[in-house]
C-alpha positions in Angstrom: -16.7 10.7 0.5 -16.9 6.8 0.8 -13.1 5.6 0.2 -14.3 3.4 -2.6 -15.7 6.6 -4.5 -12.4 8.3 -4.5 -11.1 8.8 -7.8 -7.5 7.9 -8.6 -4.9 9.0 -10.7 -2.5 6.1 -10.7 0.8 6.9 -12.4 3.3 4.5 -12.8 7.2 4.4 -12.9 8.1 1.8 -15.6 11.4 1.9 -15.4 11.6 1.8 -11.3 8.4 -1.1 -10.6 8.6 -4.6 -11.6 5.8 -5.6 -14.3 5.6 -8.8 -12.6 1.9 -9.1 -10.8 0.5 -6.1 -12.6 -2.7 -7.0 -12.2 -2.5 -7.7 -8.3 -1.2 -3.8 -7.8 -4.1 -2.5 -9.5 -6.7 -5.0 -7.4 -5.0 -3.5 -4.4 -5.2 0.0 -5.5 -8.9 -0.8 -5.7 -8.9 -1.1 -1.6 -8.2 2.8 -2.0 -10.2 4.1 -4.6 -11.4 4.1 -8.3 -9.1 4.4 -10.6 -9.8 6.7 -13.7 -7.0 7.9 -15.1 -4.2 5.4 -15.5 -0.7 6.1 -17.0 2.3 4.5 -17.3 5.8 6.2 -18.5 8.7 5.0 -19.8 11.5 5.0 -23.2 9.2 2.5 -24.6 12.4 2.0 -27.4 14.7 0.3 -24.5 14.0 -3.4 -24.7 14.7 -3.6 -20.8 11.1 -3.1 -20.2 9.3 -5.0 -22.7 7.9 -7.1 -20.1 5.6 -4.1 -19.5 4.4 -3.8 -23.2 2.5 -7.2 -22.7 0.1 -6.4 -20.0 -1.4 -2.6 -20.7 -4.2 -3.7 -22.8 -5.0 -6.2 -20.2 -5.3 -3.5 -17.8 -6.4 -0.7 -20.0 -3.6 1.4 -18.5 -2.1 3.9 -21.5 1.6 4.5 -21.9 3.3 7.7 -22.1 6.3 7.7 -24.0 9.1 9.7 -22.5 12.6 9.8 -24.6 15.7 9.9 -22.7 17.5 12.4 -23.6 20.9 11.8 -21.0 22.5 8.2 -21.1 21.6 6.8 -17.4 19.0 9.0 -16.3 15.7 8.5 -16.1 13.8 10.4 -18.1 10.0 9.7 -17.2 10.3 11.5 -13.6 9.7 14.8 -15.2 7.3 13.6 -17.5 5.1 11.8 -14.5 5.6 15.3 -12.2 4.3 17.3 -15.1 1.5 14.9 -15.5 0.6 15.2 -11.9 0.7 18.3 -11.8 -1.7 18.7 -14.7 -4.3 16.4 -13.2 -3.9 18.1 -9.9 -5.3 21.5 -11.5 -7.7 19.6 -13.4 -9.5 19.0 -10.0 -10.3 15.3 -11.9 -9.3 13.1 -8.8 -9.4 13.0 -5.1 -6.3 10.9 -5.2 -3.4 9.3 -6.5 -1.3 6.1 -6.8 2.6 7.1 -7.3 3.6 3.6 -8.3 7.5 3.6 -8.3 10.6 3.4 -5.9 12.4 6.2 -6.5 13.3 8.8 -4.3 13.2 11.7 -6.7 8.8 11.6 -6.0 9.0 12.8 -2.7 8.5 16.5 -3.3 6.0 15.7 -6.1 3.8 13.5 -3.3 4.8 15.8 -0.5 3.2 18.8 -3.2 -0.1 16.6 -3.5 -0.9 16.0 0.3 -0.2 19.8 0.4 -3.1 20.5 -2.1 -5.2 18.3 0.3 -5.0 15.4 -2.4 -4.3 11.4 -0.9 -1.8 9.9 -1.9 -0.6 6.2 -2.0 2.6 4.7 -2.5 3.3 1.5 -4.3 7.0 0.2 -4.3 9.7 -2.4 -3.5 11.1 -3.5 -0.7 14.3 -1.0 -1.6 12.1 2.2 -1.8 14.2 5.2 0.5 12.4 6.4 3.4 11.6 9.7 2.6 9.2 8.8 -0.1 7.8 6.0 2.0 7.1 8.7 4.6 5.6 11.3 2.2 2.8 9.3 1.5 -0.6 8.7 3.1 -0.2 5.1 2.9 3.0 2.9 1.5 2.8 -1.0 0.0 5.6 -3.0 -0.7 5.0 -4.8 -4.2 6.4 -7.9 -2.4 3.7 -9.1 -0.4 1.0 -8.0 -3.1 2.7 -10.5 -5.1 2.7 -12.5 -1.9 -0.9 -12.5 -1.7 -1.4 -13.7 -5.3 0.9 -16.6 -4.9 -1.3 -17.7 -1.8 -4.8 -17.4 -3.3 -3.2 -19.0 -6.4 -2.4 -21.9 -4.1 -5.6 -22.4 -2.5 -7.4 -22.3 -6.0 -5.3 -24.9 -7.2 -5.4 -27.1 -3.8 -2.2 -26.9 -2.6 -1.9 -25.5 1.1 1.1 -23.5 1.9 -0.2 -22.7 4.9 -2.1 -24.3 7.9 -2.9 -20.9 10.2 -5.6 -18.6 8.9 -4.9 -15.3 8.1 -1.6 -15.8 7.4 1.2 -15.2 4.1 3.5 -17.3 2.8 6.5 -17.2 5.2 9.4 -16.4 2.8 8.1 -12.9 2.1 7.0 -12.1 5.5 9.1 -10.3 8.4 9.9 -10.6 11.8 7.8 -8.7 14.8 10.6 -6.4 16.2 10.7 -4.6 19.3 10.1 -1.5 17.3 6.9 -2.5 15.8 5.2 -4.1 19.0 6.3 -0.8 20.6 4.5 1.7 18.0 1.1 -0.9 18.6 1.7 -0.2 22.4 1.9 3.4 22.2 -0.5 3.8 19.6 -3.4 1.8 21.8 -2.4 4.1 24.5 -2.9 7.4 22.2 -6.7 6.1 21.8 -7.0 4.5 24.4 -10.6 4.7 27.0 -10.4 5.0 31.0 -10.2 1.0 30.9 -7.0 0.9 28.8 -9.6 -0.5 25.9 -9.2 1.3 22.6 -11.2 0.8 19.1 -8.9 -1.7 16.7 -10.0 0.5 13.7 -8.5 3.8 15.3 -5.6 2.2 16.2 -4.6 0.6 12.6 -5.6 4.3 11.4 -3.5 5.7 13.6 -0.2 3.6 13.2 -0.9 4.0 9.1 -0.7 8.1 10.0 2.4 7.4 12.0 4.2 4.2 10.0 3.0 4.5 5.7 4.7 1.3 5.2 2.8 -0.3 8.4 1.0 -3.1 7.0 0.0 -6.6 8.8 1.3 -8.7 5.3 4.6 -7.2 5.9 4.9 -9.9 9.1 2.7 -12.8 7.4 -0.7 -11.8 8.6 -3.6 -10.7 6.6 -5.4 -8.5 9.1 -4.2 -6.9 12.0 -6.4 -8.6 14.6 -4.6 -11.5 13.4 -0.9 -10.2 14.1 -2.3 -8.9 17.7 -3.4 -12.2 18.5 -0.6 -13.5 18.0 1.4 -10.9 20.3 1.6 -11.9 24.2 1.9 -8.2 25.1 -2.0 -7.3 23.9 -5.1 -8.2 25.1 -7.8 -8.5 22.6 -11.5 -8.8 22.8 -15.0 -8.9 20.3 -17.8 -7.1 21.1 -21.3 -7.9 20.1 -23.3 -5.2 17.7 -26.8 -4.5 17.0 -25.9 -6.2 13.4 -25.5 -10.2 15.0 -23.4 -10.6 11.8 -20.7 -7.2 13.1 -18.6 -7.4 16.1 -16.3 -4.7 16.8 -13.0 -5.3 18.0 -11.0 -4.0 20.8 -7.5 -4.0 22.0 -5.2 -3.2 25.2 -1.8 -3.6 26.6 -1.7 -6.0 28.8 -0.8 -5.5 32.5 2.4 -7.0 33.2 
């Protein structure tokens, strides 16, 4: 099945997300699949998130309403994992969007995958590792909101930028050691006799290895455009039978 065919269940953790940028979390879960069923939970009586109330019917997303019961506990996580569970059996989707930063999802996504189901993660910056690390893929909310403010600028004819393919800077990250090291040995997992491996099986494979890989994290839109800007890879475009296609390679290069 064609990625953009996948149906999605996208279930989102009001009291653990942000409602800031709604509507640029949805366009990126778009990049994934189609959304059909989309939920969002939450004591919809606490005026802490009545920021969310305002932009539902914008994004035809239907809120659950989930009482809390315990003063200081959250009371939509078992609401959400029931919910999940239900569409799970309902054999409706192919795969879903856990939108939330909270640890306590890990099982529940960890249960998904098991059932052969996809499942993408969409948090903040502060989201614990083990439910980063449970999912298919992981995206910080930051540089989805990042992304927003940049096209945002270009529409209105400001420039915060001057080199393509890149974020604004105060939301990016610095290349560690860490990261150039899991590109290195991830082009040498796939790698052909000539040290030359397919760009598209390597960002698969780092994804499969790293959830929370992604090029915006460092201030790059693509990854071709974070390699290229890496002395310690070699990059090169090859021609197609399609003039307007070239396929892109990358090696280590020989110190």
């Amino acid at each position: 099945m064609n990625s953009s065919e996948m149906r999605l269940a996208v279930l989102i953790d009001a009291e653990n997300v942000p409602y800031s940028n709604i509507k640029g979390v949805m366009e990126e879960i778009a990049k994934f699949g189609t959304p059909t069923i989309k939920r969002i939970y939450a004591d919809w009586t606490k005026p802490t998130i009545s920021g969310w109330k305002n932009v539902l019917l914008e994004n035809a997303i239907t809120p659950i309403q989930q009482y809390s019961y315990t003063s200081g506990k959250n009371s939509s996580d078992s609401a959400m994992i029931i919910d999940a569970m239900d569409v799970l059996y309902s054999g409706q989707v192919e795969g879903f969007c856990i939108i939330s930063s909270d640890s306590d999802f890990t099982r529940l996504v960890t249960r998904l995958r098991e059932s052969g189901k996809k499942v993408f993660g969409i948090g903040e910056r502060k989201t614990p590792s083990p439910f980063i690390s449970a999912c298919d893929k992981f995206t910080y909310i930051e540089i989805i909101s990042g992304a927003s403010q940049n096209d945002n600028a270009f529409e209105s004819g400001v420039k915060k930028d001057e080199t393509p393919g890149k974020e604004p800077r105060s939301n990016a990250v610095s290349i560690g050691k860490d990261i150039i090291n899991l590109i290195s040995v991830s082009i040498h997992d796939v790698e052909d006799e000539n040290g030359w491996a397919f760009l598209g099986d390597v960002g698969n494979l780092i994804i499969k290895k790293q959830p929370d890989f992604d090029p915006r994290n460092f201030g790059f839109y693509k990854l071709t455009h974070l390699i290229k800007k890496l002395k310690e890879f070699e990059i090169e475009e090859r021609d197609t039978n399609n003039s307007k296609i070239k396929h892109i390679y990358v090696r280590n290069r020989v110190k």
